[in-house]
C-alpha positions, 0 to 999 in steps of 0.5 A: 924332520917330516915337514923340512922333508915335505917342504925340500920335496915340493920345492922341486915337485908338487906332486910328490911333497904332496904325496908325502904330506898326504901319508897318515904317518902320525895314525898309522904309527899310533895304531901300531903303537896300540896294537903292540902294547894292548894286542887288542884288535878291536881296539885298533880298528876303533881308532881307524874307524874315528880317525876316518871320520875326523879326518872328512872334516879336515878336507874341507880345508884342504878344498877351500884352502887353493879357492880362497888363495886364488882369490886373494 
């Protein structure tokens, strides 16, 4: 359902299916998650703090991907 949403969004505007796509659903619902079966505090801002740095990775992608496009 998200990605039909992000997809319907960007058709009439870039900037705000982008915006869409860029909210850290899937983490914001997995800390929640944790937090309310184990209350554990610590716990929760250790997963935030590894998905940070798994997510700097990812923006390699997010860079090369529009370069390599406009070149074909």
């Amino acid at each position: 359902m998200i990605i039909v949403a992000i997809s319907e969004l960007s058709k009439r505007s870039a900037f705000f299916g982008a915006l869409l796509a860029s909210l850290p659903l899937v983490s914001i619902l997995a800390m929640m998650w944790l937090y309310i079966d184990t209350r554990d505090v610590e716990n929760v801002a250790a997963l935030a703090s590894r998905v940070f740095w798994l997510v700097i990775p990812s923006l390699l992608f997010f860079i090369s991907l529009p370069l390599l496009l406009k070149k074909g």
